[in-house]
TINU-154870 format. One line per 2 residues: number of its first residue (from 1); for each residue x, y, z of C-alpha. Coordinates in steps of 0.2 Angstrom, whole numbers. Layout:
# residues N
NUM) X/Y/Z; ...
# end
This chain:
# residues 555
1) 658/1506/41; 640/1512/47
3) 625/1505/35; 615/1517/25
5) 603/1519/12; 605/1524/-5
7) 594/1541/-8; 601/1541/-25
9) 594/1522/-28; 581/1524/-20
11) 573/1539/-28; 574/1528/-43
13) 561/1517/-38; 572/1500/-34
15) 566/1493/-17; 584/1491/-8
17) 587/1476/5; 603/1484/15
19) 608/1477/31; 618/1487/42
21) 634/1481/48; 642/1495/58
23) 659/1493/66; 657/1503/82
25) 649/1498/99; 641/1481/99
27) 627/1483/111; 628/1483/127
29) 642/1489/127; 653/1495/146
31) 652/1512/136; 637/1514/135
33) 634/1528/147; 649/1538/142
35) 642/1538/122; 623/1543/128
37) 632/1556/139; 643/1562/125
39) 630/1563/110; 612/1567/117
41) 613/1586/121; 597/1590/118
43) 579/1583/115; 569/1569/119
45) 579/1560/133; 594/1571/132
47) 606/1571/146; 610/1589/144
49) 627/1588/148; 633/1604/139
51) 617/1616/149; 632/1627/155
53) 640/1630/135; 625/1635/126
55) 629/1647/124; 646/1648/128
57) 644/1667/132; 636/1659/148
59) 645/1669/163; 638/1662/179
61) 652/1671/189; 657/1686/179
63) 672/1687/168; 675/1666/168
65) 672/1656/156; 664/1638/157
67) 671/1631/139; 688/1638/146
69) 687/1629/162; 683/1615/155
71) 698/1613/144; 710/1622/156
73) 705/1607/169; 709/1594/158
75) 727/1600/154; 730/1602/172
77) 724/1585/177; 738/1578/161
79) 751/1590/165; 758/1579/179
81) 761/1564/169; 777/1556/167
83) 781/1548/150; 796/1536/159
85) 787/1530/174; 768/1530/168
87) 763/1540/182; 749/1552/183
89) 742/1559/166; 722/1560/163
91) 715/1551/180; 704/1566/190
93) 718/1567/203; 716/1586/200
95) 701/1582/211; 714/1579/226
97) 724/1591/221; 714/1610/223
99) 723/1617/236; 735/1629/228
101) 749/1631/242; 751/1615/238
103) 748/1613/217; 752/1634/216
105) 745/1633/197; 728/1627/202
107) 721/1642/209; 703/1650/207
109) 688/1642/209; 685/1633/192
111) 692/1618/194; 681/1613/209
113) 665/1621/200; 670/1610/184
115) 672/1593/195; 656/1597/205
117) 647/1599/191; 656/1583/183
119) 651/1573/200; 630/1578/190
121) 635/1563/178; 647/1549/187
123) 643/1532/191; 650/1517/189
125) 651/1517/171; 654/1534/169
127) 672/1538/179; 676/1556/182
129) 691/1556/171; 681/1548/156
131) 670/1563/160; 686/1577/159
133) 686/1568/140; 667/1572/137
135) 669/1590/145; 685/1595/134
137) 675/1588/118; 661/1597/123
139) 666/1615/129; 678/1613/111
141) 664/1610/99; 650/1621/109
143) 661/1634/107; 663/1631/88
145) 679/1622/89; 683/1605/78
147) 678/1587/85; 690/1583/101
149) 683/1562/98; 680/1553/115
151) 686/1539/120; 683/1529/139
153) 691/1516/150; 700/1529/162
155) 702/1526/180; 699/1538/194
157) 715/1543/204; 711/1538/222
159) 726/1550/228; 734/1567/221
161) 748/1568/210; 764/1576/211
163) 765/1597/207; 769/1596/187
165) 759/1610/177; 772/1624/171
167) 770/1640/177; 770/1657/165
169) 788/1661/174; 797/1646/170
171) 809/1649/158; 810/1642/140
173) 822/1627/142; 813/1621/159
175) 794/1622/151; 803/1612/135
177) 809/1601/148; 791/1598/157
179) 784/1594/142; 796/1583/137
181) 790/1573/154; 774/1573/148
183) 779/1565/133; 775/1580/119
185) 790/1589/107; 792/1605/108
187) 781/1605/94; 766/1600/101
189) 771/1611/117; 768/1628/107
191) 751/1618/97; 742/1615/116
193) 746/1630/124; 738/1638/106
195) 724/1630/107; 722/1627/125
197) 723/1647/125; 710/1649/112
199) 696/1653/125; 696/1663/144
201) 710/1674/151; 718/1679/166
203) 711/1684/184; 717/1697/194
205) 712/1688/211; 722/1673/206
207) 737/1682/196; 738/1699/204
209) 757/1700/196; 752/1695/179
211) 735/1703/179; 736/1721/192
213) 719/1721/204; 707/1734/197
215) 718/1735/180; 702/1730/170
217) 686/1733/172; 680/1714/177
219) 698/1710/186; 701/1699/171
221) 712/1701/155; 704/1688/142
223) 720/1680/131; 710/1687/115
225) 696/1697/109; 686/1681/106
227) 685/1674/122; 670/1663/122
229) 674/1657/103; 687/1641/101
231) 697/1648/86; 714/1654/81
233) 711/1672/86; 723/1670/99
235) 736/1666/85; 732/1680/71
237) 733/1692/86; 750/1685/91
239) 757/1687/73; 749/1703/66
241) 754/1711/83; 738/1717/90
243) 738/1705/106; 731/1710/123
245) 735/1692/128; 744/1696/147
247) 758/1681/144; 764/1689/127
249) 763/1709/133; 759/1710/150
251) 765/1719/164; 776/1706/172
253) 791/1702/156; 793/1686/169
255) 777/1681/166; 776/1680/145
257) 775/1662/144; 763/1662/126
259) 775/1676/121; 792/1665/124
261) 781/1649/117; 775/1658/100
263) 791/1664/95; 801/1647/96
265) 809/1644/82; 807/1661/77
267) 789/1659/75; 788/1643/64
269) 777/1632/71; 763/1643/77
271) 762/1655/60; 755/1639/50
273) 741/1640/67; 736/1658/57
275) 727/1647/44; 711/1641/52
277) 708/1624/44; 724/1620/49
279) 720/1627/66; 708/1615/69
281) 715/1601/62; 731/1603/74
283) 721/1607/89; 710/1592/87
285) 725/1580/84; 735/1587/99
287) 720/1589/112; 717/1571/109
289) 734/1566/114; 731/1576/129
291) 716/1569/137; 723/1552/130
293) 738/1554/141; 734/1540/154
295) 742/1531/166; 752/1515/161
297) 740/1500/161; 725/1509/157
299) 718/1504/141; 708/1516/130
301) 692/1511/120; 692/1514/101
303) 684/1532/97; 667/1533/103
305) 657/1535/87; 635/1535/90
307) 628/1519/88; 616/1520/72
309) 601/1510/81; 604/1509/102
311) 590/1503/114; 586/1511/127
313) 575/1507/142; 572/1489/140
315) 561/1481/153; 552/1462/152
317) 538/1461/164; 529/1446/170
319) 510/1451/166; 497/1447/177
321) 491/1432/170; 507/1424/174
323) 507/1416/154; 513/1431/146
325) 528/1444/144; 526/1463/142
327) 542/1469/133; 544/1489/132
329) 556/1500/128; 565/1512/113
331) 575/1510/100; 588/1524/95
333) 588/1527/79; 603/1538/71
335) 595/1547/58; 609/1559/51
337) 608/1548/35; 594/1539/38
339) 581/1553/39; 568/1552/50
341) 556/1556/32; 562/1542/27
343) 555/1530/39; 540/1522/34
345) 539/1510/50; 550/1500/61
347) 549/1484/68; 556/1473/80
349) 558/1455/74; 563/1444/91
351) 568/1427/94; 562/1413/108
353) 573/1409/121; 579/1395/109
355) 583/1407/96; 571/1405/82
357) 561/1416/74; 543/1413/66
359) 533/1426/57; 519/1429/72
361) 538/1437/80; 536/1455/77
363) 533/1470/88; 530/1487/80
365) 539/1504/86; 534/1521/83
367) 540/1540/85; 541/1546/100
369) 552/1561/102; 569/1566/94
371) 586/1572/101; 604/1580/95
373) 620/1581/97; 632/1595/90
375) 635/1582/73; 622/1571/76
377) 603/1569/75; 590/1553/81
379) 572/1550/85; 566/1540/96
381) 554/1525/93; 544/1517/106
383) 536/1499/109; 525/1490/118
385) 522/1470/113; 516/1453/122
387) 525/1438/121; 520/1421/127
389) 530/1415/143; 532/1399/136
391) 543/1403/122; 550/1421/129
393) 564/1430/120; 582/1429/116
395) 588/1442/107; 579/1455/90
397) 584/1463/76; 575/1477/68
399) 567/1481/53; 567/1497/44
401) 555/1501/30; 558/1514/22
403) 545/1526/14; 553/1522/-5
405) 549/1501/-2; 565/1499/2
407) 572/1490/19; 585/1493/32
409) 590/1480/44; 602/1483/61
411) 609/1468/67; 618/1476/79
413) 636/1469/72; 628/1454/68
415) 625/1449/85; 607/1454/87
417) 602/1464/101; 600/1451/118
419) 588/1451/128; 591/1439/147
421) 573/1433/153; 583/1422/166
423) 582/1436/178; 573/1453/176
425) 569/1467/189; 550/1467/189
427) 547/1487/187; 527/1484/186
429) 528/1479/206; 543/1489/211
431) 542/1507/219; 549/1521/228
433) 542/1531/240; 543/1547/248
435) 556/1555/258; 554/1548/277
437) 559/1555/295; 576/1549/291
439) 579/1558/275; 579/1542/263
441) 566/1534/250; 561/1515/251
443) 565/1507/238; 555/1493/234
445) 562/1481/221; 555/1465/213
447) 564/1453/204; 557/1437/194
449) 569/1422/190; 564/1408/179
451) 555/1396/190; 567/1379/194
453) 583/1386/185; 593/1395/198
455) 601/1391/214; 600/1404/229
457) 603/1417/235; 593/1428/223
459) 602/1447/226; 599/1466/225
461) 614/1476/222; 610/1494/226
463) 624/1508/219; 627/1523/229
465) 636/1538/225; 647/1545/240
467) 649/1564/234; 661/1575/228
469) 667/1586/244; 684/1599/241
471) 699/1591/237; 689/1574/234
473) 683/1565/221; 667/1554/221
475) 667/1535/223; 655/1522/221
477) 648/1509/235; 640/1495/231
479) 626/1488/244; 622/1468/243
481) 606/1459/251; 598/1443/248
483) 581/1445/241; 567/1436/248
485) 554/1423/238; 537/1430/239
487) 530/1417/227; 531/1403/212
489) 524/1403/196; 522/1391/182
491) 536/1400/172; 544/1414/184
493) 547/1416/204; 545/1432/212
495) 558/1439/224; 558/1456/235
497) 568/1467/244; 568/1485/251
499) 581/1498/253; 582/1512/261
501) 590/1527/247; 597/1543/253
503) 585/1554/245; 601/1566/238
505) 606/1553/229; 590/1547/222
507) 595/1553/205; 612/1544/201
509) 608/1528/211; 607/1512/201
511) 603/1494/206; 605/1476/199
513) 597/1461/204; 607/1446/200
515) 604/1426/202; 617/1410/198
517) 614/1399/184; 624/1383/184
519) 639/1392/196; 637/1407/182
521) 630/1425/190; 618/1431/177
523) 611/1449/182; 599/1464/176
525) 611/1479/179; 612/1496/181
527) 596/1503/181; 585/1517/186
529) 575/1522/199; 568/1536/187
531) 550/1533/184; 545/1521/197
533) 531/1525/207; 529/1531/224
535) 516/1516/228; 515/1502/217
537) 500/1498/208; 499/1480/210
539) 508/1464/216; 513/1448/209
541) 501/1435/207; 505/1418/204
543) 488/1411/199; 486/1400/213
545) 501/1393/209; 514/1386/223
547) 526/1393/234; 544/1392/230
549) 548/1379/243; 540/1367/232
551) 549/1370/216; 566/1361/214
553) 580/1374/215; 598/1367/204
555) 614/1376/205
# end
């Protein structure tokens, strides 16, 4: 249950103590990446993902629509799945499978736009078919549908999967049966293809039988007359008999697939669809059994809710003096009912690396720009703090006051929110360059390691992303090399190494560095190369210290 704070209470006067104790994410979490792209839509360090839906009249080929792609390509990318032998299900094999005289119901060109533009947010915590879950969700609810939730852990198809989405001839008893392969009643069957069908229509290029070529004035026959809307109109428009949908009254009787699927059961399960509330509900309840149709073996995380405090940006730096820390970074703060009006301050309260706390251990943070989702709101709060190198930092929790006198804590489960100075990449020092003769950016990274405490080899890890091409999907390569000593310092060594990045790819490449501890790899993972600078503007120093080859290096 997430924390909050008591407005009622508080307006009283009473100065409230409340420590949060969500049961979501504890952070960091492997999903991570998947809830930032899900939730920040817009604002201070959105990701943007649903650009292309707002709004969902966005057309950038004329007659298709985005939301509807989006949805489409998740059912196609299920619709293979066998429910006996676990085989197929949401896995971005439709990646692999695009040419359609081969997969014959996968014409047209939005499934290898929709995958493409997928590709803009995969790495390797971010699988494409996580990212079919976060494009369903978010073409449902940009279009004004109910909350699809979003849950990760998928893994990408590294081949195609068999033919398996129906087609609008099939008849009745052999769609029933498809379905039932894909493990839905006939039921559900009717409830997906009605809400599945809530937004887009038909193409004349690709269905010149269904839909005749120059029959309508954008060679497209929408399935209702709310085509860029995710509501029930496809429904009321079945029922009250005003329909243009072209698989209930088009030109081809072969073709009336919605037509033979609304009228099982002589129109029972779809007419409860005509009440909206109940509309959504459905298609919220059956959507999610669609995308959370997996292969056997895969395991799905719990419903990815926002965190209600998430850092973000972390970095520990060696300062120049050698003797201190500079620990920077933001804290997330959800602030659908904890309003950002209400925040009097906030601060860090952090431990040493033994894990005490003492009064003097507090950093403050403040505004620094706010975001949103379709559900959700947060701001932003930034810090900058020193901390001796001697005693360094373990982990922090924060401190919310509130402008009433009351407090919040997060905890962050009750774990506190850790911080490793065993090993840190040393951003201050690090750089990326321009673009050279051979089309890639040095990158320049340092690292620094707690002097005497691990053994060799000190690595950089650098992630590549090989790109998306046509019936493809992409993959992720990982890049070792040792990194070399530059010099020692009384609390922290300083290592380097430079890589040469594609500068294509500059954007989604990540890097860890990474060192053993007592046989255990301990590593600073998965981040940026946003923000570093094309020169950088110093380098280590280690005060006239010694050179590593005098300090004793244990395993």
């Amino acid at each position: 249950m997430r924390g909050t704070n008591n407005v009622g209470l508080l307006a009283l006067g009473l100065a409230l103590c409340i420590t949060s104790t969500s049961a979501g994410l504890t952070w960091p979490s492997q999903y991570d990446e998947i809830e930032d792209i899900t939730f920040l839509n817009n604002g201070y360090n959105a990701r943007e993902f649903p650009i292309l839906l707002q709004p969902c009249t966005i057309a950038p080929t004329t007659g298709h629509s985005i939301g509807a792609a989006f949805i489409r390509t998740a059912f196609h990318d299920m619709a293979p799945f066998n429910a006996q032998t676990g085989v197929g299900g949401t896995d971005a094999s439709i990646g692999y499978e695009l040419d359609s005289t081969i997969y014959p119901t996968n014409t047209g060109i939005a499934f290898n736009n929709t995958m493409h533009y997928y590709e803009l947010f995969f790495n390797s915590q971010s699988s494409m078919a996580d990212l079919i879950n976060v494009g369903l969700y978010q073409a449902v609810r940009a279009c004004g549908g109910p909350i699809v939730p979003v849950r990760a852990g998928r893994v990408d198809a590294t081949w195609p999967g068999p033919v398996g989405v129906p087609q609008p001839t099939d008849p009745l008893p052999q769609m029933i049966g498809e379905f039932k392969r894909m493990g839905f009643s006939p039921e559900e069957m009717v409830q997906v293809v009605a809400c599945g069908h809530s937004m887009g229509g038909v193409h004349s290029a690709e269905h010149p039988s269904i839909v005749p070529p120059r029959s309508t004035p954008l060679g497209v026959q929408d399935l209702d007359s709310t085509n860029a809307t995710f509501d029930n109109t496809v429904v009321t428009e079945y029922l009250d008999g005003t329909t243009r949908n072209p698989l209930v009254v088009g030109v081809n009787p072969a073709s009336s697939s919605d037509g033979r699927l609304f009228g099982l059961n002589n129109r029972q399960i779809v007419s409860p669809m005509a009440d909206p509330n109940n509309y959504a509900t459905t298609c919220a309840t059956v959507l999610a059994k669609m995308v959370n149709t997996v292969p056997r073996g895969v395991v799905l995380s719990d419903v990815i809710a926002p965190y209600e405090l998430k850092p973000s940006n972390l970095q520990l730096n060696v300062a120049p003096d050698g003797q201190n820390l500079e620990f920077t970074g933001e804290l997330r703060i959800l602030t659908n009912s904890l309003p950002k009006s209400s925040i009097a301050s906030v601060q860090l309260i952090y431990k040493d690396r033994t894990g005490t706390a003492n009064n003097a251990s507090t950093i403050s943070a403040n505004a620094v720009g706010d975001a949103n989702g379709f559900d959700d709101s947060f701001t932003f709060y930034g810090f900058s703090g020193t901390i001796p190198a001697s005693i360094s930092i373990s982990s922090f929790t924060v401190l919310v006051t509130l402008t009433t006198g009351g407090t919040q804590t997060f905890d962050n489960n009750g774990q506190g929110y850790p911080i490793s100075d065993r090993i840190f990449a040393q951003t201050s020092y690090s750089s990326l360059s321009g673009v050279d003769g051979s089309g890639n950016q040095q990158l320049t990274v340092f690292a620094a390691v707690r002097t005497g405490e691990a053994s060799e080899p000190v690595n950089l890890s650098v992630e590549l992303i090989n790109p998306i091409t046509y019936n493809d999907l992409p993959t992720v390569s990982v890049v070792p090399q040792a990194m070399t000593s530059v010099c020692a310092g009384q609390y922290y060594t300083f290592y380097s190494s430079t890589f040469g990045v594609p500068a294509t790819g500059a954007n989604s490449t990540k890097y860890d560095v990474s060192a053993s501890y007592n046989g255990a790899t301990v590593s600073d993972s998965f981040n940026s190369l946003n923000g570093l600078p094309a020169v950088a503007t110093a380098s280590p120093s280690c005060g006239g210290a010694h050179n590593k080859r005098a300090v004793n290096f244990s395993a």
